[in-house]
TIKOL-259226 format. One line per 10 residues: number of its first residue (from 1); for each residue x, y, z of C-alpha. Coordinates in Angstrom, 1 decimal, padded with zeros to 4 digits, m for minus. Last residue first. Layout:
% TIKOL-259226
NUM> X:Y:Z; ... $
END
This chain:
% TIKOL-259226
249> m026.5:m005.9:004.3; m026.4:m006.5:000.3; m023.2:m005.9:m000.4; m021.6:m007.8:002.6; m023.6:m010.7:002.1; m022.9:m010.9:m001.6; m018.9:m009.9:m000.6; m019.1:m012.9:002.0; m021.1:m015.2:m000.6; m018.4:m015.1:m003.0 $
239> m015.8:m015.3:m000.9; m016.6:m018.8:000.7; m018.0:m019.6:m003.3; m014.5:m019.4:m004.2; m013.4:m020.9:m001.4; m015.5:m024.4:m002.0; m014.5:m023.9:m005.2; m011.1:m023.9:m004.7; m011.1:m027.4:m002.7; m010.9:m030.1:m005.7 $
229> m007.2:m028.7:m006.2; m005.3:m025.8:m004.4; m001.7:m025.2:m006.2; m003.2:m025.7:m009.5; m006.7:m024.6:m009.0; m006.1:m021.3:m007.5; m003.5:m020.7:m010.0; m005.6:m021.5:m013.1; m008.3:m019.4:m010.8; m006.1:m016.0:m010.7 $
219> m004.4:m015.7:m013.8; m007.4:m016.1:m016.5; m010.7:m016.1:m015.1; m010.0:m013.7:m012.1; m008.4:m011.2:m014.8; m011.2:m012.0:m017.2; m014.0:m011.0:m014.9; m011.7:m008.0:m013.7; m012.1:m006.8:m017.6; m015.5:m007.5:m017.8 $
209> m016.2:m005.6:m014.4; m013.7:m002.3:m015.3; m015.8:m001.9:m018.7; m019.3:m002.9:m016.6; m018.5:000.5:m014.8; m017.2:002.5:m017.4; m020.6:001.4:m019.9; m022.5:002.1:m017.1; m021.2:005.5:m016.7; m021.0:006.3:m020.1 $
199> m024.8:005.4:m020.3; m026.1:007.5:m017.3; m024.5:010.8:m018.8; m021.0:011.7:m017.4; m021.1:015.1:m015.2; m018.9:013.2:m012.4; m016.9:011.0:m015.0; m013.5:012.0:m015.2; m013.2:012.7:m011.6; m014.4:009.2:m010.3 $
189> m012.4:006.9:m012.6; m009.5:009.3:m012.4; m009.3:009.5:m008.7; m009.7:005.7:m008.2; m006.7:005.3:m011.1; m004.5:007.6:m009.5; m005.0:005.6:m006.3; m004.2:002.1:m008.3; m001.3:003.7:m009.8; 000.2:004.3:m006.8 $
179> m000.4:001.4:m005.4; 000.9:m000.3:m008.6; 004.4:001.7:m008.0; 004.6:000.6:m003.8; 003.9:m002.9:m004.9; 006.8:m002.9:m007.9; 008.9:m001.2:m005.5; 007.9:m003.9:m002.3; 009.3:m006.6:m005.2; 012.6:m004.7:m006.2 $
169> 013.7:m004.0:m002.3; 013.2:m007.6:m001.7; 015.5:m008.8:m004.4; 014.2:m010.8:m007.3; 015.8:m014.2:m007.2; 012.8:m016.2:m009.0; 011.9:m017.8:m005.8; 011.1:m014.4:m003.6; 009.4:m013.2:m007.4; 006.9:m016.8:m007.1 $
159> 006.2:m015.4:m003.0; 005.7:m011.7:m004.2; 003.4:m013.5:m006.6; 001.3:m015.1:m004.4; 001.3:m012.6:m001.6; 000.5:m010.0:m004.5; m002.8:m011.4:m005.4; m003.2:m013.5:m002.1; m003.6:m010.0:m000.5; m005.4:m008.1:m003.4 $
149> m008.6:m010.1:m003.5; m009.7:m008.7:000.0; m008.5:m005.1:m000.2; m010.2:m005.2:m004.1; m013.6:m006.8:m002.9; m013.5:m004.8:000.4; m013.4:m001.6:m001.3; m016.3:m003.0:m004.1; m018.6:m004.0:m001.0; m018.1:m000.7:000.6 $
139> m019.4:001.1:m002.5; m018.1:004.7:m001.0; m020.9:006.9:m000.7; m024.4:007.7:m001.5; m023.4:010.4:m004.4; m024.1:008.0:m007.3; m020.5:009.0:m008.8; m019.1:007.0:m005.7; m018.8:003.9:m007.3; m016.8:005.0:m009.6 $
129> m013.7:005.6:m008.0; m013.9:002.0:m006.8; m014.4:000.9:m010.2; m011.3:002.4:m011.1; m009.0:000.8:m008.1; m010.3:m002.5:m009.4; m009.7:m001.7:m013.4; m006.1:m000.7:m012.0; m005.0:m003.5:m010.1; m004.4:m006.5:m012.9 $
119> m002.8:m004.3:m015.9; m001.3:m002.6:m013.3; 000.8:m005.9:m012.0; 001.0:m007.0:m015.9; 002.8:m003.8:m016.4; 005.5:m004.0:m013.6; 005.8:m007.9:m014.7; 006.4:m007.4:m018.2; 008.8:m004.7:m017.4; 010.7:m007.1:m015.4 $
109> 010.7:m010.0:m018.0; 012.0:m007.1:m020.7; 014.8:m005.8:m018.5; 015.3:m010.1:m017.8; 016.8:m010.6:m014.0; 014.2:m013.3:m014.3; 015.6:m014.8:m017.7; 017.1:m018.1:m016.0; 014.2:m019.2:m014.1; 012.0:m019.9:m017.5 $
99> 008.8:m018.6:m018.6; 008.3:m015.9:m016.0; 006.1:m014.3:m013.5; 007.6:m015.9:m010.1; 007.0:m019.1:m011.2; 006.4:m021.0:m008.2; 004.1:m018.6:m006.3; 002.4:m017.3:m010.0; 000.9:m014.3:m009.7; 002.9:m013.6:m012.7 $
89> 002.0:m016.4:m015.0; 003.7:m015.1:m018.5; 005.3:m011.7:m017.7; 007.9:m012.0:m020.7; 006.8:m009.9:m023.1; 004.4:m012.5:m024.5; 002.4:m012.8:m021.4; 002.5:m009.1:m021.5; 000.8:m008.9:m024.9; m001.5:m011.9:m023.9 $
79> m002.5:m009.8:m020.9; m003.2:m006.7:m022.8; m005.6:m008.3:m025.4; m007.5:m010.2:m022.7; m007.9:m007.0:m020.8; m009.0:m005.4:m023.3; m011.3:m007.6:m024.3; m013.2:m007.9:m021.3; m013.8:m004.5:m020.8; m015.1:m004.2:m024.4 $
69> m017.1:m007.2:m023.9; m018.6:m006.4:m020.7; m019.0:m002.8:m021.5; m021.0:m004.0:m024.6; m023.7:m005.6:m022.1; m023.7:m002.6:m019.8; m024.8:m000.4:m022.2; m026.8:m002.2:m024.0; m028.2:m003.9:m021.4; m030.3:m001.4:m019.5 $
59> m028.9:002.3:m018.2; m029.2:002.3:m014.5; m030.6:m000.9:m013.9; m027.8:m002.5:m016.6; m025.0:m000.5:m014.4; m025.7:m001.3:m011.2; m026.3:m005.1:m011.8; m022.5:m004.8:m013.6; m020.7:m003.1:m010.8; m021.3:m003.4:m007.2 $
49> m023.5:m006.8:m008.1; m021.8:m008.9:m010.6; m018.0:m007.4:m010.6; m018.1:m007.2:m006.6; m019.4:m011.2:m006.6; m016.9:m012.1:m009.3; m014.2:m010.2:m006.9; m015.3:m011.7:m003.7; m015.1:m015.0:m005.5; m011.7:m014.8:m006.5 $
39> m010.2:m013.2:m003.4; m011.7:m016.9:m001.7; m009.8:m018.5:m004.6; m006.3:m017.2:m004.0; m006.8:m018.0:000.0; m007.1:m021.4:m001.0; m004.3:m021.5:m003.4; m001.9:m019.5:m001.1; m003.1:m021.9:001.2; m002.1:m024.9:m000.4 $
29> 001.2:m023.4:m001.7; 002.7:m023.3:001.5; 003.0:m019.7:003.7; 006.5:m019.2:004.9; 005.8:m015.6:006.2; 008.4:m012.8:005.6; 008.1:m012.2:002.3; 004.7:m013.6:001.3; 003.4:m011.9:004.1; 004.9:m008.4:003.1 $
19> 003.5:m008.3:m000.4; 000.3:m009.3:001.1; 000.3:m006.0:003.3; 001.8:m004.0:m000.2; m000.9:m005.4:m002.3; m003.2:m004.2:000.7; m002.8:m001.2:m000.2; m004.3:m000.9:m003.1; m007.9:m000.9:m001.7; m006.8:002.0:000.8 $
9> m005.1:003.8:m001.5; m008.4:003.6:m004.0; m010.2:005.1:m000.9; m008.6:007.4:m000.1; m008.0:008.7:m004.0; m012.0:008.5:m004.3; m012.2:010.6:m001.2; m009.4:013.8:m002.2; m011.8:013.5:m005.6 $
END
């Protein structure tokens, strides 16, 4: 378990390394954009290969197939709860995570924020955790995945919370809390579920890929797009095939 919580530190982390380049690095929306998609197609690649082509070999489609959904569902339901709390477009690097400029010192915006930020990190940091239930080790590919996606993650949106008037104390907080979170969560997704029959864990591990599937879908790409254009997919596929490549070597 002392491994799994390693590792899912290690993974989180890096929220609090891009957290640090968005605040002291004047990085322009172009790149954030670019650098947002490449994190995007490491995590579909992680999602498809690490987690959901494990899980369907292991125990077939049903299994995996309503993971997926449920995964995927539940992250759709959260998100649109926290959009309407107030956390609407949090990675964001204009926005800052809110509607309107003038309700950032919001309570309500902030908690929106805080839970929209582990909405987003724990399903990685689980799947990490769970990849070592087959006994072989660590699923590299998956660590990289979530240290890889997380920079523009949280240098996006520390960059959005910079503009919004959040203090920098606040923002490395809210990093240093979902890093936390994210190791409890790679402890918990490999401790709960070490004597777990076959179908449980597939169903867990294509739960935390629907849900990061949407995640990508849903705040990450629009973002990508917007601040990026025609070039995101060239990026996206970039990061794709250097998690494939990384999995599969």
């Amino acid at each position: 378990m002392l491994e799994a919580a390693w590792w899912g530190f290690f993974g989180g982390a890096s929220l609090l390394l891009g957290a640090l380049l968005g605040l002291v690095l004047r990085v322009g929306l172009r790149t954030i954009g670019l650098v947002m998609a490449f994190g995007s197609g490491v995590l579909i690649s992680a999602a498809a290969f690490e987690l959901t082509e494990e899980a369907y070999r292991s125990a077939g489609v049903v299994a995996a197939a309503l993971g997926l959904f449920a995964g995927s569902a539940t992250f759709f339901t959260g998100d649109w709860l926290i959009d309407r709390a107030g956390g609407h477009r949090r990675k964001s690097p204009v926005h800052g995570g809110v509607r309107h400029p003038a309700s950032a010192a919001g309570a309500t915006g902030a908690s929106a924020l805080v839970l929209g930020a582990l909405l987003d990190g724990i399903p990685e940091s689980a799947a990490i955790g769970i990849t070592l239930l087959a006994g072989e080790g660590v699923g590299v590919a998956m660590v990289a995945a979530v240290f890889l996606s997380n920079i523009p993650e949280s240098m996006s949106a520390t960059t959005g919370l910079k503009a919004s008037g959040r203090s920098t104390a606040w923002i490395l907080g809210l990093w240093s809390l979902v890093v936390a979170a994210s190791t409890v969560a790679s402890m918990l997704g490999y401790g709960l579920l070490g004597g777990a029959s076959k179908e449980t864990v597939a169903f867990i591990q294509t739960f935390a890929a629907g849900a990061i599937l949407t995640m990508v879908a849903d705040t990450m790409m629009p973002e990508a797009v917007e601040h990026a254009g025609r070039l995101v997919g060239l990026f996206t596929v970039l990061g794709f095939a250097t998690a494939f490549f990384l999995s599969a070597g």
